[in-house]
C-alpha positions as CSV (number, residue, x, y, z in Angstrom):
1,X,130.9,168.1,94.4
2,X,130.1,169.0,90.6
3,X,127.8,166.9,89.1
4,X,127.6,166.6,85.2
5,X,124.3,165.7,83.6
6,X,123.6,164.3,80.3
7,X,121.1,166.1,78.3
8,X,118.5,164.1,76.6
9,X,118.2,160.9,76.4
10,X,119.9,158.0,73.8
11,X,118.7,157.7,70.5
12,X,117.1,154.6,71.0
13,X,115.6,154.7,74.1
14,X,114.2,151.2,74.4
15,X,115.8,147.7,74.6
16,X,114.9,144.1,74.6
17,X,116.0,141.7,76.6
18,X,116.9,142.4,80.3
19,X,120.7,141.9,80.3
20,X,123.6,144.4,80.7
21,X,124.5,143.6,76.7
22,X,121.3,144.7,75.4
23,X,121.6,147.9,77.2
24,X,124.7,149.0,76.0
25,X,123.9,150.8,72.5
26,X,122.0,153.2,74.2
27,X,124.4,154.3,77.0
28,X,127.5,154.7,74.6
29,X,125.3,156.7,71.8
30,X,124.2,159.5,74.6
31,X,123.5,162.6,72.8
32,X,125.3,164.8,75.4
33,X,124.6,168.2,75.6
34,X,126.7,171.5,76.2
35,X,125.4,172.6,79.2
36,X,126.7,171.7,82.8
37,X,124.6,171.4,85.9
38,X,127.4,172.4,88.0
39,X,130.8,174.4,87.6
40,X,134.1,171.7,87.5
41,X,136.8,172.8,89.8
42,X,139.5,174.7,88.0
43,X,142.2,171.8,88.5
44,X,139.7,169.8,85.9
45,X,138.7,171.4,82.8
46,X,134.9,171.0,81.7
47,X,135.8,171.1,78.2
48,X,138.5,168.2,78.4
49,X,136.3,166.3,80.8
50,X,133.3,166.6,78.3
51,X,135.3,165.7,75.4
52,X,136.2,162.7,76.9
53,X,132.8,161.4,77.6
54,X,132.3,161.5,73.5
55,X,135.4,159.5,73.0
56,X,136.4,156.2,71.8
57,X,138.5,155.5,74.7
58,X,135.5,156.2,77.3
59,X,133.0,153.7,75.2
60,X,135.4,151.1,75.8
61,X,135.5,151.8,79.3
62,X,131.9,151.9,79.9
63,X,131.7,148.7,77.8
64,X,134.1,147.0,79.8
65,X,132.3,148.0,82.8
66,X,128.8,147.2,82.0
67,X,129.7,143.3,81.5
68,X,130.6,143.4,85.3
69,X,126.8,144.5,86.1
70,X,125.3,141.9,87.8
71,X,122.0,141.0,85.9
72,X,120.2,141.0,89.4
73,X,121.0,144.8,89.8
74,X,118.3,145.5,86.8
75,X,115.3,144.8,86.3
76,X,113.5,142.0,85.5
77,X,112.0,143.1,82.6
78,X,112.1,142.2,78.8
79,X,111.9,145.5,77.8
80,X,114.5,148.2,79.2
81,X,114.6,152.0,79.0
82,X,117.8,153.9,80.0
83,X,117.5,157.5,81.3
84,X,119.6,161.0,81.7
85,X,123.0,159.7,83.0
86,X,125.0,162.1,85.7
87,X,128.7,162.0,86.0
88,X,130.0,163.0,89.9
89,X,133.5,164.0,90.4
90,X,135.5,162.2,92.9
91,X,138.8,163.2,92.5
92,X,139.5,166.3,89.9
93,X,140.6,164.6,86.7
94,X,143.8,165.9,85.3
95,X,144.8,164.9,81.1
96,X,147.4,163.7,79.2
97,X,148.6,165.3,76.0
98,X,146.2,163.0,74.1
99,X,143.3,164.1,76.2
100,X,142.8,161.3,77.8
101,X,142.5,161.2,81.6
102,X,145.8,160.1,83.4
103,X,144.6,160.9,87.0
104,X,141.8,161.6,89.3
105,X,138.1,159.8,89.7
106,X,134.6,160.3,89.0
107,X,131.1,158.1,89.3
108,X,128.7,157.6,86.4
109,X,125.0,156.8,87.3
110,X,123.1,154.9,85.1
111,X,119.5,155.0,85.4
112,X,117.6,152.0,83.7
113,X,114.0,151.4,84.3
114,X,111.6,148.7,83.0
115,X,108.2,147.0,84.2
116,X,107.1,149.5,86.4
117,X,110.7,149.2,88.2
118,X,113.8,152.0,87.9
119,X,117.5,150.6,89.1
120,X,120.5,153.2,88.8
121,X,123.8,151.5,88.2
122,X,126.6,153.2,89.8
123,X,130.5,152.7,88.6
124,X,133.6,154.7,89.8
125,X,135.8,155.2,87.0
126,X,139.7,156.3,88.4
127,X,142.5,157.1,86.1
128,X,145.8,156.4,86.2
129,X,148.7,156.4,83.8
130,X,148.0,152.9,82.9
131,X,144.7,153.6,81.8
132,X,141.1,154.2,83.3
133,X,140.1,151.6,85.5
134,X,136.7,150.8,87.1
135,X,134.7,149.1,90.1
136,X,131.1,148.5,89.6
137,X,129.7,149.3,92.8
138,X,126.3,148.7,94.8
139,X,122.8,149.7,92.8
140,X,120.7,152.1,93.4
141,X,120.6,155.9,96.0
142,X,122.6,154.7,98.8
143,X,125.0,157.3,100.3
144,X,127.6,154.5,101.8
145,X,131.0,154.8,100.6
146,X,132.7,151.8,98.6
147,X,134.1,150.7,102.3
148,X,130.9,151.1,103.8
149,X,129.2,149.4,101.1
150,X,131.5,146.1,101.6
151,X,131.0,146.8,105.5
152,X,127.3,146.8,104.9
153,X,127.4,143.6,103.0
154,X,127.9,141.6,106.0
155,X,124.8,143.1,107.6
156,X,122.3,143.0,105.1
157,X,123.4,139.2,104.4
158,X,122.7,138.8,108.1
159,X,119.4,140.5,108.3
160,X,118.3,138.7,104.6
161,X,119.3,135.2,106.4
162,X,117.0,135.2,109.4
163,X,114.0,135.1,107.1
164,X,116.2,132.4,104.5
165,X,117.8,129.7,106.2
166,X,121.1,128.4,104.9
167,X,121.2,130.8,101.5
168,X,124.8,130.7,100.1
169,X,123.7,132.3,97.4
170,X,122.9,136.2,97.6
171,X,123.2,139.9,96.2
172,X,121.8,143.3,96.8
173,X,119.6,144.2,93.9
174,X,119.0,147.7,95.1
175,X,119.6,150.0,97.7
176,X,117.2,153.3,98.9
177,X,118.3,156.0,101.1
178,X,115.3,156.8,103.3
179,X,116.6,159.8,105.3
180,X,118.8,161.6,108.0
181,X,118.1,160.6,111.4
182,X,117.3,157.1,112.9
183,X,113.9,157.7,112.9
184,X,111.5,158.8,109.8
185,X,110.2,161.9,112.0
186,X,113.2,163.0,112.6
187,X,112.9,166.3,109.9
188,X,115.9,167.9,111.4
189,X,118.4,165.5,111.5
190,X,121.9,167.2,110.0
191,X,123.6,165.8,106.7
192,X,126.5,164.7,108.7
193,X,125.0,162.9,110.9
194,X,123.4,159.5,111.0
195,X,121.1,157.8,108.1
196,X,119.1,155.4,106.9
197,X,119.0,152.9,103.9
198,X,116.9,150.1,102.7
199,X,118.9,147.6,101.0
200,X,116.9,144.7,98.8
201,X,118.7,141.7,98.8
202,X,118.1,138.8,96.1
203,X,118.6,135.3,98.0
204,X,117.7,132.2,97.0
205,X,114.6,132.8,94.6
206,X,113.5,135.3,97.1
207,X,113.6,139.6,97.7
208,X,114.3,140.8,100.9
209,X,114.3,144.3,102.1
210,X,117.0,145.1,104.6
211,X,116.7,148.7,106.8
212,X,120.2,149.2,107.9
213,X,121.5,152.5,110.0
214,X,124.7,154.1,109.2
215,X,126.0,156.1,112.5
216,X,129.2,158.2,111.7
217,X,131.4,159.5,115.0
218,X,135.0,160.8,115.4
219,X,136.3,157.0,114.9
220,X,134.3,155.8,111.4
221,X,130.9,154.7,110.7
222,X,129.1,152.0,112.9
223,X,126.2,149.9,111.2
224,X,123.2,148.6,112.7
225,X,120.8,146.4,111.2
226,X,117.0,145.0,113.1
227,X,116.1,141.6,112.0
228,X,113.1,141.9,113.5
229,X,112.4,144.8,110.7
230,X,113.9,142.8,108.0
231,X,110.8,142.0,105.5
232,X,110.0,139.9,102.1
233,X,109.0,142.0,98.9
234,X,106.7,140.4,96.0
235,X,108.1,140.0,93.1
């Protein structure tokens, strides 16, 4: 799957104030530069793709996106710090006459970091005719799929609620992959097989880390959580 990075980092580099808004300038003046980390599949052309990213039209999508970024998915810091942003093809992206993409799908990872702390905000961008529209998915390394990710939501509420009794009120602030296997000595565990994640969840004043398992077989993707592993963070 290509993976396009960004190279160098915005012009202004620091930001105050923790929220998605003061974060912005930086991520739509990227200076991006002319090298690719991966060759784009021939149905979507580099240059088109790249030309894109500079544009008008993709500013305003990013913009739109980022005010759907929950604040809890960066950090708590008053000073932030955005990094080197990748951009993974999902689909190949295919464009109008205008340039502008009229099919296909891609992710853009968002690294922001602040207070010692680093979150990546990740946000799957599909094109259709109508436009480019987006869904601002789960923060942080996690390998789950957008299903999986609403699948896993279920769990990790579970797990975060046997150490936070009657919490209405939660999110997952980040999520870590922690390996291949269901077990941390398990150095040969295959890439299709099973894997593991740690997902911290925000509830009711409180951070909670969550281990979940993600098992794949011939029929989907079971998910396993242990409460008895589920444990609080310090702020």
């Amino acid at each position: 799957m290509p993976i396009f990075h960004t190279n160098g980092r915005t012009r202004a580099a620091r930001r105050t104030g923790p929220g998605p808004a003061g974060l912005m300038l930086g991520l739509l003046l990227l200076q991006v530069g002319t090298g690719w980390a991966a060759t784009a599949p021939e149905a979507t052309d580099p240059k088109k793709f790249q030309s894109y990213l500079y544009s008008d039209a993709y500013r305003a999508a990013l913009a739109a996106a980022w005010k759907k970024v929950p604040p809890v998915s960066l950090p708590a810091c008053g000073s932030l710090t955005d990094g080197n942003v990748s951009v993974t093809l999902q689909q190949d992206v295919a464009f109008d006459a205008k340039g502008l993409p009229k099919s296909g799908a891609w992710w853009g990872h968002y690294p922001v970091s602040g207070c010692g702390a680093e979150r990546i905000i990740n946000i799957l961008f599909r094109a259709e005719p109508s436009g480019v529209r987006f869904l601002v998915t789960l923060p942080g390394r996690t390998r789950a799929n957008v299903v999986l990710q609403r699948d896993g939501l279920t769990y990790a509420f579970i797990g975060a609620g046997t150490k936070v009794r009657d919490c209405k009120d939660m999110e997952v602030a980040d999520t870590a992959f922690d390996g291949f296997g269901l077990s941390s000595g398990d150095k040969k565990a295959p890439e299709t097989g099973p894997w593991r994640e740690t997902w911290t969840v925000a509830a009711c004043g409180r951070m909670l880390a969550v281990p979940l398992e993600f098992i794949p077989d011939a029929t989907g993707t079971t998910i396993n959580q242990r409460p008895a592993e589920v444990r609080e963070l310090k702020k």
